[in-house]
Every structure is written in structure tokens, then in C-alpha cells.
KEVO-320314 format. One line per 3 residues: number of its first residue (from 0); for each residue y, z, x of N, C-alpha, C, O. Coordinates in pm, 1 decimal, always signed. Layout:
<nodes>
NUM = Y,Z,X,Y,Z,X,Y,Z,X,Y,Z,X ~ ...
</nodes>
This chain:
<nodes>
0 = +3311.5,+6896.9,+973.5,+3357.0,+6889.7,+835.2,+3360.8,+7029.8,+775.3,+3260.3,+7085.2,+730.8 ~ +3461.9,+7074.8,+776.5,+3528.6,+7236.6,+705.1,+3521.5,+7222.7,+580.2,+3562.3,+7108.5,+559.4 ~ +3498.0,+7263.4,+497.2,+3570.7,+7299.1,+360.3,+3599.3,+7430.2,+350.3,+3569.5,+7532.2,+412.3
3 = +3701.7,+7385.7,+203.5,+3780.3,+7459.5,+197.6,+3830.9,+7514.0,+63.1,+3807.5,+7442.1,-34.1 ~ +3899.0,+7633.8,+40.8,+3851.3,+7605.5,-138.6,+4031.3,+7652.1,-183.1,+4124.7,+7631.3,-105.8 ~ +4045.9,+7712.1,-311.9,+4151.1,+7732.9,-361.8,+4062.9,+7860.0,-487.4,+3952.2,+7887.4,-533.7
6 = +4205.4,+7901.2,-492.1,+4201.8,+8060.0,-570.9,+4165.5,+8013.6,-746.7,+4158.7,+8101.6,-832.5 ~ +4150.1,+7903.3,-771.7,+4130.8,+7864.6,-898.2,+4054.5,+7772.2,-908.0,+4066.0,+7688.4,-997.4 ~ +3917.1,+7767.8,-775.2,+3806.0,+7713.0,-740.9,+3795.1,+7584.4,-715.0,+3698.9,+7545.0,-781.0
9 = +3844.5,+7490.3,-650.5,+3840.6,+7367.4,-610.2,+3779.8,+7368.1,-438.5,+3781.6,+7465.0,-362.7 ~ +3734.3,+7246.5,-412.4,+3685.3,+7268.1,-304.6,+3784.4,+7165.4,-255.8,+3867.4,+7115.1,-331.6 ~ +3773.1,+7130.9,-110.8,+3781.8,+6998.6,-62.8,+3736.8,+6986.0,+122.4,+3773.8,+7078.6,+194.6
12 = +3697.0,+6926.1,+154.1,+3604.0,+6880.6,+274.0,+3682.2,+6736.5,+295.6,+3679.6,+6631.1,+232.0 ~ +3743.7,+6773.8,+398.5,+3834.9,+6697.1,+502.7,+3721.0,+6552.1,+594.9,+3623.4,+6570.6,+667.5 ~ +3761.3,+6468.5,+568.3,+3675.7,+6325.8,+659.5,+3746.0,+6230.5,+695.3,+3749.8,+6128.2,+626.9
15 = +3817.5,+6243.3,+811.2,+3887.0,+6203.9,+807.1,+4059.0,+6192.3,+782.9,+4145.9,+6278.1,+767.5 ~ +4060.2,+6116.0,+785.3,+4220.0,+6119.0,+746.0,+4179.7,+6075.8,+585.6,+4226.6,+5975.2,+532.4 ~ +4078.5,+6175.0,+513.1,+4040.3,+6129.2,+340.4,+4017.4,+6293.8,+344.4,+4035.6,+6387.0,+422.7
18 = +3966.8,+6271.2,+212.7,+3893.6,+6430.1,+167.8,+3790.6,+6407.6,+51.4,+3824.2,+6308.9,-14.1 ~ +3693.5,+6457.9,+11.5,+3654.0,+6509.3,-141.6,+3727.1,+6598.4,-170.0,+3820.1,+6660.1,-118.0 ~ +3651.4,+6596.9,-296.1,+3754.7,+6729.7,-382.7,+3680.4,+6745.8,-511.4,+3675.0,+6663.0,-602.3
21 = +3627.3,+6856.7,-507.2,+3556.0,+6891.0,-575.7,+3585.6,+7041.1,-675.7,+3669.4,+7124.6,-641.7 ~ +3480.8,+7057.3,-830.0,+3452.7,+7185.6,-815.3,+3368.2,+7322.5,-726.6,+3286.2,+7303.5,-636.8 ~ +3401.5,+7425.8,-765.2,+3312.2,+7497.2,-652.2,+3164.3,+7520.0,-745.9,+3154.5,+7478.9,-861.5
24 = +3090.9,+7568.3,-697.5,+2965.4,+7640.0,-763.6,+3005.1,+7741.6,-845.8,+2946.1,+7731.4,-953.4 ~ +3069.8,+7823.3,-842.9,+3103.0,+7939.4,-883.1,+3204.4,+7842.7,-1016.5,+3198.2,+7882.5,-1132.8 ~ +3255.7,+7769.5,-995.3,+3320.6,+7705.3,-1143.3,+3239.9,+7650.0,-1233.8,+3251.3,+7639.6,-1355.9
27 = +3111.4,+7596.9,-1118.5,+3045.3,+7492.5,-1229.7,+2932.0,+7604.1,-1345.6,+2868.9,+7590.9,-1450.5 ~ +2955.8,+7692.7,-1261.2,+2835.3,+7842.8,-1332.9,+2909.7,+7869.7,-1462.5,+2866.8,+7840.8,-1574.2 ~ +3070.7,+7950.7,-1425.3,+3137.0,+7938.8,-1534.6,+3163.5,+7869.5,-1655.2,+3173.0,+7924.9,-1764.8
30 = +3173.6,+7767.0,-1637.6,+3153.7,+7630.4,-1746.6,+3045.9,+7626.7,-1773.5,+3053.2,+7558.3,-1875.6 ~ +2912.2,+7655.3,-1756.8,+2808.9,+7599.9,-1809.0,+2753.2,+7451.6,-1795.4,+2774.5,+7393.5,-1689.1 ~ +2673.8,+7378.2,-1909.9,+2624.6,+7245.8,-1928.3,+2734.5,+7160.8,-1951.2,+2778.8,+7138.4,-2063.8
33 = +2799.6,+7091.6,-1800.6,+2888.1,+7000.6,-1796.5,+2834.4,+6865.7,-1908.6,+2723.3,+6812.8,-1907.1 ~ +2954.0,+6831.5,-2004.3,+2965.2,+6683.4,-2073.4,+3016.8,+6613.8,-2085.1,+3005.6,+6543.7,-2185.7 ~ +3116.4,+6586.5,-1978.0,+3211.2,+6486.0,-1968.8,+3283.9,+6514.8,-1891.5,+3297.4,+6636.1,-1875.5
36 = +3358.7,+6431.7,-1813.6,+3461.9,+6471.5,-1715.8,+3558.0,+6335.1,-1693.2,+3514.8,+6222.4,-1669.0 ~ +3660.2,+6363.1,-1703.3,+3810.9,+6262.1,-1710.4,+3854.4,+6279.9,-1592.2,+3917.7,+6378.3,-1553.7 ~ +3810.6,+6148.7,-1503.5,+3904.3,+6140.5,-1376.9,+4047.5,+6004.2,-1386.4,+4083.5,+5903.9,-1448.0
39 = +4082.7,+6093.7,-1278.4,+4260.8,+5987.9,-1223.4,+4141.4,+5829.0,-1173.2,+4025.4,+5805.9,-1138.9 ~ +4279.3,+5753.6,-1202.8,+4277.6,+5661.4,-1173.4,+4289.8,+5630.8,-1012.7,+4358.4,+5702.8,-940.2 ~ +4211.0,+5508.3,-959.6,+4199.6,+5484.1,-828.1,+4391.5,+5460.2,-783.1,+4452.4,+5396.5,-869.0
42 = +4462.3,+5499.3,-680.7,+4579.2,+5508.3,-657.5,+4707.9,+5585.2,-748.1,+4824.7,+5555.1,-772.6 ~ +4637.8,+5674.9,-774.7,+4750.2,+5785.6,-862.0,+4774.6,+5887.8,-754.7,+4674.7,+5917.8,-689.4 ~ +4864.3,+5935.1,-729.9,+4930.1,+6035.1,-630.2,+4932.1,+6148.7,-725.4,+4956.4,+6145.1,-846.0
45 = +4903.9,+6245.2,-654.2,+4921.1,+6418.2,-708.9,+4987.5,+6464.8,-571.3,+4964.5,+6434.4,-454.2 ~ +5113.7,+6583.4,-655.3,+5114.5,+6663.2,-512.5,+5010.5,+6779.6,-559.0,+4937.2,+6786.3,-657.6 ~ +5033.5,+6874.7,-442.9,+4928.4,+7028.0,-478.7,+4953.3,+7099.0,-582.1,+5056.3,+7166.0,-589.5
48 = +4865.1,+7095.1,-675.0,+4901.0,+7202.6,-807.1,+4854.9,+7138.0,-931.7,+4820.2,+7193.5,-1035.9 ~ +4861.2,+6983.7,-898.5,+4896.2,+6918.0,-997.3,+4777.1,+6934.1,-1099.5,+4691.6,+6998.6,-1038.7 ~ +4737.9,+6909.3,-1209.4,+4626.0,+6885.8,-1278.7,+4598.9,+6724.2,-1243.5,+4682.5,+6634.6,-1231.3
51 = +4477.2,+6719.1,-1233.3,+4404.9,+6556.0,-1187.8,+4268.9,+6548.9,-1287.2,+4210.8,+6441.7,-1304.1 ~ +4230.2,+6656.4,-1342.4,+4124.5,+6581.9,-1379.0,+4049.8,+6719.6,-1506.3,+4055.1,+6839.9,-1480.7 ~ +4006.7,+6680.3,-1594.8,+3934.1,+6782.8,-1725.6,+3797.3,+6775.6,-1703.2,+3742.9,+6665.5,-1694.6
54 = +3729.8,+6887.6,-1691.7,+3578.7,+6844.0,-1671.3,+3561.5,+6940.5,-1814.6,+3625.8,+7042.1,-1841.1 ~ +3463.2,+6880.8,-1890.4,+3444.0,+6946.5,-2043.8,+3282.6,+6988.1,-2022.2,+3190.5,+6923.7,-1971.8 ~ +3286.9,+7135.6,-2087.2,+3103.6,+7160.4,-2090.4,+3101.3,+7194.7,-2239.4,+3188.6,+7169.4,-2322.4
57 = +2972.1,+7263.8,-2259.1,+2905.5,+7297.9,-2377.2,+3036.9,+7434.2,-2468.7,+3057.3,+7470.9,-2584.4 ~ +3093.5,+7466.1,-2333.0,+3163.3,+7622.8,-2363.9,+3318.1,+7595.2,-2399.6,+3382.8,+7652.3,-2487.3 ~ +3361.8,+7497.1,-2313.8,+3492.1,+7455.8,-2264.1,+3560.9,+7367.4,-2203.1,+3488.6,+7299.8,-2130.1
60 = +3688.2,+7332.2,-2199.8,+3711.0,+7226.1,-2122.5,+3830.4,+7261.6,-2060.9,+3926.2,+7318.4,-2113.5 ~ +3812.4,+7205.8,-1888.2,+3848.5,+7336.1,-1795.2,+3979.8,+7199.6,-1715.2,+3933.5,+7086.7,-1698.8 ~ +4076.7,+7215.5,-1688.4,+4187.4,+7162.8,-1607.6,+4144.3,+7168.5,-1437.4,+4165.7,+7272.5,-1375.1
63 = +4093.4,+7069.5,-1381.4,+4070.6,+7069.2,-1223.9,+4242.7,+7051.8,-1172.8,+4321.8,+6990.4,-1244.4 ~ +4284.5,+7113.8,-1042.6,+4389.1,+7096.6,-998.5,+4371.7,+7036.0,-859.3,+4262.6,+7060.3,-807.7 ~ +4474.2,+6947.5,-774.1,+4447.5,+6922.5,-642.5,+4518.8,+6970.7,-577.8,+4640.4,+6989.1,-584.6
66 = +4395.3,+7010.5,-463.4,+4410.4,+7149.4,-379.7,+4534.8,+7138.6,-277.8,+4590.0,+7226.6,-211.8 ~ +4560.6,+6995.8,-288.0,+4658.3,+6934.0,-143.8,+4734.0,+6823.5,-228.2,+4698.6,+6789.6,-341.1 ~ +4828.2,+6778.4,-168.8,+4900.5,+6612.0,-191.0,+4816.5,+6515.6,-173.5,+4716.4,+6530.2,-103.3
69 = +4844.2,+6410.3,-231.5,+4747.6,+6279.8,-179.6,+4745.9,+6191.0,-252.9,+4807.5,+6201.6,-359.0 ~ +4684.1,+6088.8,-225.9,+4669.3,+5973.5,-337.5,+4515.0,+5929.6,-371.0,+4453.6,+5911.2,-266.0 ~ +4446.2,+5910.7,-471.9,+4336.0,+5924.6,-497.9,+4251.3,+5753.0,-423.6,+4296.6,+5641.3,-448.2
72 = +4164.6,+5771.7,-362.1,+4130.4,+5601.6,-318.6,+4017.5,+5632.3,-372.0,+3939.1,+5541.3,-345.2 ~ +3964.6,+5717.0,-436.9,+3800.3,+5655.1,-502.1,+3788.9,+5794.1,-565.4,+3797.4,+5911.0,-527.7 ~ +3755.2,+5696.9,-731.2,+3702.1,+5867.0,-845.6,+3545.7,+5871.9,-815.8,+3516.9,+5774.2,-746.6
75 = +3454.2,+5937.0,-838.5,+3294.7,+5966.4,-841.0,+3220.6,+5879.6,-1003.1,+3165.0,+5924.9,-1103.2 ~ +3255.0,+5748.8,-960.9,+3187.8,+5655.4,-1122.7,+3043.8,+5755.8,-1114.4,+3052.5,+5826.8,-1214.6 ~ +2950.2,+5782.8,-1059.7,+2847.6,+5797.5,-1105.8,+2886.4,+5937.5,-1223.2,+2808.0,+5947.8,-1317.6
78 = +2979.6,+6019.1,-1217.2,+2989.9,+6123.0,-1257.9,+3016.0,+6055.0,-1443.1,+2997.8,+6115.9,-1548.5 ~ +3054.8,+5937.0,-1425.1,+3026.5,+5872.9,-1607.4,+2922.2,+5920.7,-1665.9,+2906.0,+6010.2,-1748.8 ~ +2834.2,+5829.5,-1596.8,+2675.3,+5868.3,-1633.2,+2621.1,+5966.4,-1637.2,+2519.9,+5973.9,-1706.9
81 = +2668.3,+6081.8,-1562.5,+2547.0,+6190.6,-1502.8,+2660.5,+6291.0,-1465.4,+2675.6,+6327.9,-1348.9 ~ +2769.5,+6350.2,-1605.9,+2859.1,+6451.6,-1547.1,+2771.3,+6568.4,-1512.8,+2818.5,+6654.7,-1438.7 ~ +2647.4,+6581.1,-1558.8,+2562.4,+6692.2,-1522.9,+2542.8,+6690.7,-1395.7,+2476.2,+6784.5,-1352.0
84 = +2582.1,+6609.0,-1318.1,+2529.3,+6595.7,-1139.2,+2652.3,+6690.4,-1092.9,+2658.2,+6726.1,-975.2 ~ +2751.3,+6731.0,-1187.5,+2825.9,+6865.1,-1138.4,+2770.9,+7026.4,-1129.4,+2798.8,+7115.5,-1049.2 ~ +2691.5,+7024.2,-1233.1,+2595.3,+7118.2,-1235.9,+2512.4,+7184.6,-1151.8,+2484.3,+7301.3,-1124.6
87 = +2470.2,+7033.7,-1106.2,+2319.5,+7052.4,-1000.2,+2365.9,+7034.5,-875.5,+2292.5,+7074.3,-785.0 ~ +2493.8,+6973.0,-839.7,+2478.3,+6942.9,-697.4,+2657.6,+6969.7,-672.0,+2710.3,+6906.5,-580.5 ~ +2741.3,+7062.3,-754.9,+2900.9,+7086.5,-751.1,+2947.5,+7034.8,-585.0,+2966.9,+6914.7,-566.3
90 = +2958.3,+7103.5,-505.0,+2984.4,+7068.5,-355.0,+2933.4,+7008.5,-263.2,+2958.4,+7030.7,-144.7 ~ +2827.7,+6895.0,-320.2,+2793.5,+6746.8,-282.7,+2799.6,+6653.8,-327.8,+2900.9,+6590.9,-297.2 ~ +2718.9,+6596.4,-408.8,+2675.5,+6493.2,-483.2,+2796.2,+6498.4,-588.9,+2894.1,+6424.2,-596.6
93 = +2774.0,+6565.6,-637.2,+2904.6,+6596.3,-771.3,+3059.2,+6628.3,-720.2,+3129.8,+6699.3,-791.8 ~ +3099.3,+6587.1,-623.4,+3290.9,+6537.3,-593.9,+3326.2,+6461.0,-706.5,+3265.9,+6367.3,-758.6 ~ +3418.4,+6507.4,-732.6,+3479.7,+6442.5,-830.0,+3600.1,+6317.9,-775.9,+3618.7,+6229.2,-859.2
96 = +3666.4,+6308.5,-667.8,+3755.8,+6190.8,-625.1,+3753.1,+6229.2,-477.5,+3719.6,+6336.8,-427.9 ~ +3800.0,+6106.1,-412.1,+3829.6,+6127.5,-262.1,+3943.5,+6085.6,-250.7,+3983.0,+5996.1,-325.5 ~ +4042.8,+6153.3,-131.1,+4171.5,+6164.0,-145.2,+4237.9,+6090.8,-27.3,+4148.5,+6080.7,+56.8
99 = +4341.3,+6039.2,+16.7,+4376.0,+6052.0,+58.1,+4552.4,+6146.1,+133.6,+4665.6,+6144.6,+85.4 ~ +4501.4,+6213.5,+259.5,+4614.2,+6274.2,+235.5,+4752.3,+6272.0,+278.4,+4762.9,+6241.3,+397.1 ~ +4868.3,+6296.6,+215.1,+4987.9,+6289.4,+242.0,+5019.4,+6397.2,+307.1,+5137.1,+6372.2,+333.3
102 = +4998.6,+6497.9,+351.2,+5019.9,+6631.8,+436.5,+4921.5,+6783.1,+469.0,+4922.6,+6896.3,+420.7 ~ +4826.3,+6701.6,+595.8,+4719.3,+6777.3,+646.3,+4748.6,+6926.5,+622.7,+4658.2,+6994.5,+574.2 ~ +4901.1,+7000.5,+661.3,+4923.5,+7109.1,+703.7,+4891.2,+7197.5,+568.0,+4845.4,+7311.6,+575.6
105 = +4915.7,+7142.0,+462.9,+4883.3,+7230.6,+341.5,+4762.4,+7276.7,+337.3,+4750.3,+7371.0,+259.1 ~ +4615.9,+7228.3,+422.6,+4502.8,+7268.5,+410.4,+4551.4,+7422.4,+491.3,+4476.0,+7517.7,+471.7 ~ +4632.3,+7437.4,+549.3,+4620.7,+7557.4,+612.5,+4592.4,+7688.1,+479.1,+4504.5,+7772.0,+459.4
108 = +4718.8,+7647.7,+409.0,+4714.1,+7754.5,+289.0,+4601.1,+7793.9,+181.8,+4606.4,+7866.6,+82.6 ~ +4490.8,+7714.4,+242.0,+4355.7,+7714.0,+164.3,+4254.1,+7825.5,+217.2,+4281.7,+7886.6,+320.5 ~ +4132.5,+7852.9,+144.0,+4052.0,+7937.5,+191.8,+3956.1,+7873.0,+251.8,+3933.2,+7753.0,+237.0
111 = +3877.0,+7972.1,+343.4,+3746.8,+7876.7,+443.0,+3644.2,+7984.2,+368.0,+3668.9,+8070.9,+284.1 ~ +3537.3,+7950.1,+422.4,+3448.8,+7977.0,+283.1,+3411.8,+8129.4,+311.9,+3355.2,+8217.0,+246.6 ~ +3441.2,+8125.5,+377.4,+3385.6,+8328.8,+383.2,+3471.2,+8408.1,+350.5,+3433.1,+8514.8,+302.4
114 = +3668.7,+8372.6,+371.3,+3753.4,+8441.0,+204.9,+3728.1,+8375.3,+107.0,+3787.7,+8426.6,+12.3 ~ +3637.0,+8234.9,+56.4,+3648.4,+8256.2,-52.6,+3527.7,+8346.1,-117.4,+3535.7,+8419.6,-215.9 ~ +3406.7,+8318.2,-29.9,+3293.9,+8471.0,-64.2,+3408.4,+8554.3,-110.4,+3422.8,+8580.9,-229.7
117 = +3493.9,+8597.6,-13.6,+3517.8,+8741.0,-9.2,+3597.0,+8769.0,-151.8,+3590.7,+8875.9,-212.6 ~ +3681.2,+8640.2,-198.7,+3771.3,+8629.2,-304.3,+3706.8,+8652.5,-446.9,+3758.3,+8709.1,-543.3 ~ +3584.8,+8596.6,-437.0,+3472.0,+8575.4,-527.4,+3428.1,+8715.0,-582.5,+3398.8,+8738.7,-699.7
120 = +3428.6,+8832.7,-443.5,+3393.2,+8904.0,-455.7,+3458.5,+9080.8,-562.9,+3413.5,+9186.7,-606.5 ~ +3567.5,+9014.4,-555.5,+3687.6,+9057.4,-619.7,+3701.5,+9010.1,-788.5,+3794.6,+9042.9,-862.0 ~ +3577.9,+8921.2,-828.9,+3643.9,+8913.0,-954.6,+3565.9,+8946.2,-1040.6,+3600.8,+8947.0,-1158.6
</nodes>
């Protein structure tokens, strides 16, 4: 299980012929004390780019994009209750939807985690 990220911090970790998709750590720092977060509906299709989802903190409220095509088969309900579990646990516990995908090859155009260190390192 690879992950993989994007230049405007999204993660996603491939399982399958599915994915998560998440924020990164480095986003959830930026934002601060997550308070809400608006996910897609179970079977909404995004291609790559698209906006899918608003996660709102104490500071701001930030546009998540998906990193790939796909169609969404499951949002993160616990994240109702406990959007703070983005906070504490961004690139586990705290995924925000799992995907399914319409075209593996676009993960190519993504980063693996040591350009995105390196990308990180640049800003």
C-alpha cells in the first residue's frame, strides 16, 4: 500500500481496485482546530481536480480536491462526530472518502512521499 500525495496536499493510498483519500499532515497543521467537514455523497463521480469536499477549522475553510477520477463508495461518517480525528490522525484514521477508481494510470502523475518531503521542502 503506496501513498501518494498531490501539490495542493491530498493524499491517497491505493487498496485495491479502491483508494482513501485523504488530507496530508502538513494541511491539517495549516488549518489548525478542524470543525466541520462536508463530504460527497456515497456514488458521486469526480474526475481529478475536482473539488469533493470543504473541511472548515478555527482559521478557515479549505476546498479538498480529488487527486484521481473515481466514484466515491464510502464518505468517513465518523468524521461527523469527531472532524477533529483529522487533526490527530490526517493519513489514517481521519480519510475523508474511499474511492473508487476510474483510471489507475493518473496515480502515476502523483507524488510518492519522499518528493512530497522534498516538495514540502520548498515552501
Amino acid at each position: 500500500m503506496s501513498t501518494h500525495y498531490t501539490r495542493d496536499h491530498e493524499w491517497i493510498r491505493v487498496e485495491g481496485d479502491a483508494a482513501l483519500v485523504g488530507i496530508s499532515n502538513y494541511a491539517q497543521e495549516q488549518l489548525g482546530d478542524i470543525v466541520f467537514i462536508e463530504l460527497p455523497a456515497t456514488g458521486k463521480s469526480f474526475k481529478k481536480g475536482d473539488e469533493f469536499a470543504v473541511v472548515e477549522s478555527v482559521k478557515a475553510a479549505s476546498e479538498v480536491y480529488m487527486p484521481v477520477s473515481g466514484e466515491v463508495i464510502e464518505a468517513n461518517a465518523a468524521l461527523g462526530d469527531d472532524p477533529a480525528s483529522v487533526n490527530s490522525a490526517a493519513e489514517t484514521d481521519g480519510w475523508l472518502v474511499r474511492v473508487k477508481l476510474s483510471d489507475a494510470a493518473e496515480l502515476e502523475a502523483l507524488l510518492d512521499a519522499d518528493a512530497y518531503a522534498a516538495y514540502l521542502g520548498t515552501l
